[in-house]
C-alpha positions as CSV (number, residue, x, y, z in Angstrom):
1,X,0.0,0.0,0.0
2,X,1.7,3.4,-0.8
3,X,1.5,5.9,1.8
4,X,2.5,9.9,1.4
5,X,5.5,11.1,2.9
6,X,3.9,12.6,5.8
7,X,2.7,9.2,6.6
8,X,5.3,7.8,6.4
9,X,7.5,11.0,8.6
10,X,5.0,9.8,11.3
11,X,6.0,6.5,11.3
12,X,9.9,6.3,11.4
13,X,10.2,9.4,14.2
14,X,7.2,7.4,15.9
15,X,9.2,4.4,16.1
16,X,13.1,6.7,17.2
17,X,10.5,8.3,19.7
18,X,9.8,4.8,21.0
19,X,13.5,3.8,20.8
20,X,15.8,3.6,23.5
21,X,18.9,3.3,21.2
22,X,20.0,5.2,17.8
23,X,18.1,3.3,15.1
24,X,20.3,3.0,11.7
25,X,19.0,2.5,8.0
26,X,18.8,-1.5,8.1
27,X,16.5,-0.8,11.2
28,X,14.5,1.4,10.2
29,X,13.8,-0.5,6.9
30,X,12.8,-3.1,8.8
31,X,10.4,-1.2,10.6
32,X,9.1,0.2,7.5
33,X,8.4,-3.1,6.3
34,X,6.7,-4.2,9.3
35,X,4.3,-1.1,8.0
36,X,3.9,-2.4,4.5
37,X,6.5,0.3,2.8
38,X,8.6,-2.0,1.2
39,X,11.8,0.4,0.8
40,X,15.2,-0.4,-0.6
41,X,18.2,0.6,1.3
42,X,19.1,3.5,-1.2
43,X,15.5,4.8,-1.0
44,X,15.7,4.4,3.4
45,X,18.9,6.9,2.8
46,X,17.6,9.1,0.8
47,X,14.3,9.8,3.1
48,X,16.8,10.0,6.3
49,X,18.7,12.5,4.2
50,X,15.4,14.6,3.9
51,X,14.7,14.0,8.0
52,X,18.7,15.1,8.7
53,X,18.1,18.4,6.8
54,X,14.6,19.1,7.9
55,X,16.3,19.0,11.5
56,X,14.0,16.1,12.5
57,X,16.7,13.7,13.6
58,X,20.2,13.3,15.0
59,X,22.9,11.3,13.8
60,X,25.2,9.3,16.7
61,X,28.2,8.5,14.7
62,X,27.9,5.5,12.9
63,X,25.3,3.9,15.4
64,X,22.4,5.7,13.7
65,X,20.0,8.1,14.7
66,X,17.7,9.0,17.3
67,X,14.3,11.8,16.8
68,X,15.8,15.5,17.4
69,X,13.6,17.8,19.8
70,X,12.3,19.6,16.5
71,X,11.6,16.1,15.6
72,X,9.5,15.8,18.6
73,X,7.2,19.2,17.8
74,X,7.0,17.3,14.3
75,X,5.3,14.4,15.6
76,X,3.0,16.2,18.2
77,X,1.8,18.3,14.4
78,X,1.8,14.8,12.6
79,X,0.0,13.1,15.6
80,X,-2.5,15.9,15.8
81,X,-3.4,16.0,12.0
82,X,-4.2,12.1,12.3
83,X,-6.4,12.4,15.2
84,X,-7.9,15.4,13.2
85,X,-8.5,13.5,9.8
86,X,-10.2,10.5,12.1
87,X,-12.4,12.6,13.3
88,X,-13.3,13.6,10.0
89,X,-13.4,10.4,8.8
90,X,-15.9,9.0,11.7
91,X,-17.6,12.4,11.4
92,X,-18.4,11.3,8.0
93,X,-19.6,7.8,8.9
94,X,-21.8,9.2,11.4
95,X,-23.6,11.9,9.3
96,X,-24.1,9.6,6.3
97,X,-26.9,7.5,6.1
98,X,-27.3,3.9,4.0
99,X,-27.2,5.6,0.8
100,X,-25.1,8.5,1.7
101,X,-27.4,11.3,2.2
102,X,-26.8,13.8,5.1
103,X,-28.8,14.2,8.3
104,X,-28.6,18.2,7.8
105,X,-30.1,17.7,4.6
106,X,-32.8,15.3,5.9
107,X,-34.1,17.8,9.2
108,X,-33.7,20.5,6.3
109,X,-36.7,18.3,4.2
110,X,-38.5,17.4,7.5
111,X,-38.3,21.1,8.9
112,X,-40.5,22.1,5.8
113,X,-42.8,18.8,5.6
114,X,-43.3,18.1,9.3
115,X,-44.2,21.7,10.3
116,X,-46.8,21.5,7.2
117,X,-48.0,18.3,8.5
118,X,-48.3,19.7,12.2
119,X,-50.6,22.4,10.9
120,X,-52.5,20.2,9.1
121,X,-52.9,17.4,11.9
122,X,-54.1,20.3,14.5
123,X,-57.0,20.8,11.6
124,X,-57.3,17.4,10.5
125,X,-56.8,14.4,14.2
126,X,-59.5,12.5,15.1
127,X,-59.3,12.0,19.0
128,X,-58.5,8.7,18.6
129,X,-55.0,10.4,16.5
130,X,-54.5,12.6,19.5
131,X,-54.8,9.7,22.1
132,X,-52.4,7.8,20.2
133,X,-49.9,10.6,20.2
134,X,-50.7,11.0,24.3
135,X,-49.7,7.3,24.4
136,X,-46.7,7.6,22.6
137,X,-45.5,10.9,24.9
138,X,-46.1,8.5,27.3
139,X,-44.0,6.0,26.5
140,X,-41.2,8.6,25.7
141,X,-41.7,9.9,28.9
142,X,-40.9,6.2,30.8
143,X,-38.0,5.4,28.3
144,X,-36.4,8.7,29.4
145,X,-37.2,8.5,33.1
146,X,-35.1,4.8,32.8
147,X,-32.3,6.0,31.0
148,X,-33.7,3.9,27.7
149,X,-33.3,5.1,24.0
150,X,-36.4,6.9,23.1
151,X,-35.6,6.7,19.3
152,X,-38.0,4.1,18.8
153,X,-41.1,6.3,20.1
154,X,-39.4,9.5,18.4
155,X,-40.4,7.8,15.4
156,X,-43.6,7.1,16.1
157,X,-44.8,10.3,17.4
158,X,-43.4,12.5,13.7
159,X,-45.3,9.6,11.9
160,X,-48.4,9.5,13.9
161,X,-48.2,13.5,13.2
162,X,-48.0,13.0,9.7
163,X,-51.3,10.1,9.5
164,X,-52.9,12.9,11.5
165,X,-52.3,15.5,9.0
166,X,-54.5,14.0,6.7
167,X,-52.5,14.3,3.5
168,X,-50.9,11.2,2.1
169,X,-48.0,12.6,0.1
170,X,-46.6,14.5,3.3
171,X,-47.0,10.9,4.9
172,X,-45.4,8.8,2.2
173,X,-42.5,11.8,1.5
174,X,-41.8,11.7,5.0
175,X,-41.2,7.7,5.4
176,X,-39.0,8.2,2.4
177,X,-37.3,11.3,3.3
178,X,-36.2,9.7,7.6
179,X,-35.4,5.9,5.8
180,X,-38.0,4.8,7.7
181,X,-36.8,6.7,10.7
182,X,-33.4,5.8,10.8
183,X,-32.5,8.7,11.7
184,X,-34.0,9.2,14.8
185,X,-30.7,7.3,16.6
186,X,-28.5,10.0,14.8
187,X,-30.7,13.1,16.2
188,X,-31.1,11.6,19.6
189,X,-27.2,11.6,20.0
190,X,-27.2,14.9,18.9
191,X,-29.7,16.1,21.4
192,X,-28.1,14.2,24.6
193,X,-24.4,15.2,23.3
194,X,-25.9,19.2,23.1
195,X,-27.3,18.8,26.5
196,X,-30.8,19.4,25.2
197,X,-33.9,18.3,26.8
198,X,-35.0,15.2,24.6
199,X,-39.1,15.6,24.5
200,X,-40.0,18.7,25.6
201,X,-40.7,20.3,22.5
202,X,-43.0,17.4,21.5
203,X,-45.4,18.2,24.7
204,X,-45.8,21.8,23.4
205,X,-46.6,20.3,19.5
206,X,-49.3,18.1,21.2
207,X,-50.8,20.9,23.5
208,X,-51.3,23.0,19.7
209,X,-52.8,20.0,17.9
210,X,-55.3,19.5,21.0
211,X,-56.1,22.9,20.8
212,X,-56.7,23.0,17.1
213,X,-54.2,25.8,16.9
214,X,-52.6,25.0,13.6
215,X,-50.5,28.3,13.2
216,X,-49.0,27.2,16.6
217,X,-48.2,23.7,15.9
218,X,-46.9,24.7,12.4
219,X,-44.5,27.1,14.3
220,X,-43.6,24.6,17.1
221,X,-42.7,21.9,14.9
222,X,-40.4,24.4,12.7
223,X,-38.9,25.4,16.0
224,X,-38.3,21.5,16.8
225,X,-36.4,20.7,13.7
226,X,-34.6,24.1,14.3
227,X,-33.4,23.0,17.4
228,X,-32.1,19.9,16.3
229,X,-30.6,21.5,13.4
230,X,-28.7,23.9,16.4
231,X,-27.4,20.6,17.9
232,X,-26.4,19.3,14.8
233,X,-24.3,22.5,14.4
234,X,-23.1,22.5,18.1
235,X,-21.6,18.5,17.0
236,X,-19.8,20.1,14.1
237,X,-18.4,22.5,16.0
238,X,-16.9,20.1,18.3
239,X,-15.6,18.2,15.4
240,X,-14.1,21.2,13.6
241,X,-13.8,24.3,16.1
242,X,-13.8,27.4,14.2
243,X,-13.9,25.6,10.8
244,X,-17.1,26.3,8.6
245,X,-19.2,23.4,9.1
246,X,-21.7,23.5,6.2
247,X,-18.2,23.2,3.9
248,X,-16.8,20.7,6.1
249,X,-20.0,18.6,5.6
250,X,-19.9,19.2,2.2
251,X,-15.9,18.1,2.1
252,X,-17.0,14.8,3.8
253,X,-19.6,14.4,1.3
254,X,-17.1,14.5,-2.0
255,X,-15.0,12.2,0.2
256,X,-17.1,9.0,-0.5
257,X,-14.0,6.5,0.2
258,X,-14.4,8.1,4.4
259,X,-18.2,7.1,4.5
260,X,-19.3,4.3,5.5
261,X,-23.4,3.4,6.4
262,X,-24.9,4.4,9.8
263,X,-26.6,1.3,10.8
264,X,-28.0,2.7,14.2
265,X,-31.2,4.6,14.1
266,X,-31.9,8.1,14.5
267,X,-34.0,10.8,16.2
């Protein structure tokens, strides 16, 4: 497998870091190999030669070398970059779902549908709609108060909303749109990571649709998906600091090789 140069920097002053002796060429190709870098002698010279003038190692007479304090700050910067570029990489993994499509995009789509189909449901429930949603709170409520996952109930409350709204397209979209509420795993991470409180804004969506308020549960629902979208952006920002996290999502998402499927469900 070939590997860049700074992958392969990280690996020999990894190994003189590790080393209680001076390490010389044979060594260190030896090493290399152990890595999968199959490197001739000449080629082990020539990529010392580039560590001796970078200032990354010191030569002990003809014993070989050992890693330089500059070659120390070099691995700290190497070590951090690869702890950076896994994050990414999981990063990526997490926020792509079975066919690669991102969880921002998905609230996005439900923000518009689901706040449509909260309007409509406060017109539209039968009691018997507005029971079941009661249950279902219920339920949440238990799961929560026993430290259990509440993804499964997150689920069904936004599609019991949507069969209450009436309107089969917003229904159908919807299934489509969550993967059959996959993910409701993904958003309740995000809310317990943020610190949020998981559930509360369902109580108030209810309270609207009881009331037959529809502008109110058209607003409430938009404010839902808002706030996970808010969580979603506080994860980023834990992932990338400062960096701009609509770019960075998009970054992952030209990266297809770093995502892999999200097999846990999601809020």
């Amino acid at each position: 497998m070939s590997k860049s140069r700074k992958e392969i920097e990280y690996i020999v002053l990894s190994e003189l870091s590790k080393s209680e002796h001076p390490l010389g060429a044979g060594a260190i190709r030896v090493l290399l190999n152990d890595h999968n870098i199959d490197f001739g002698e000449a080629t082990v010279g020539r990529f010392l030669k580039h560590l001796d003038l970078e200032g990354y190692v010191d030569k002990v007479g003809f014993k070989g070398r050992i890693i330089s304090e500059q070659g120390r700050i070099r691995l700290k910067s190497l070590s951090d970059e690869k702890a950076k570029n896994k994050n990414l990489k999981d990063f990526g993994s997490f926020l792509s779902t079975d066919d690669g499509t991102y969880v921002r995009d998905i609230l996005v789509a439900r923000r518009a549908l689901e706040s449509e189909a909260a309007a409509l449901a406060a017109q539209n429930a039968s009691d018997e709609d507005i029971n079941t949603i009661e249950t279902i709170l219920d339920h949440m409520r238990s799961l929560l108060d026993s430290n259990q996952s509440m993804a499964v109930t997150d689920v069904e409350f936004h599609d019991s909303i949507a069969k209450a709204s009436g309107n089969k397209i917003i229904e159908t979209a919807l299934k489509v749109i969550r993967h059959g509420g996959k993910d409701s795993g993904i958003v309740e991470f995000l809310r317990n990571r943020a610190g949020s409180q998981i559930g509360k804004d369902h109580l108030v969506i209810l309270e609207a649709i009881r009331n037959r308020d529809s502008r109110k549960a058209r607003k409430l629902m938009q404010n839902h998906l808002d706030n996970i979208i808010e969580d979603l952006t506080s994860y980023e920002t834990s992932v990338f600091g400062d960096n701009n996290h609509e770019n960075a999502c998009s970054g992952i998402k030209s990266e297809k090789e770093m995502i892999s499927s999200v097999k846990t469900p999601s809020k």
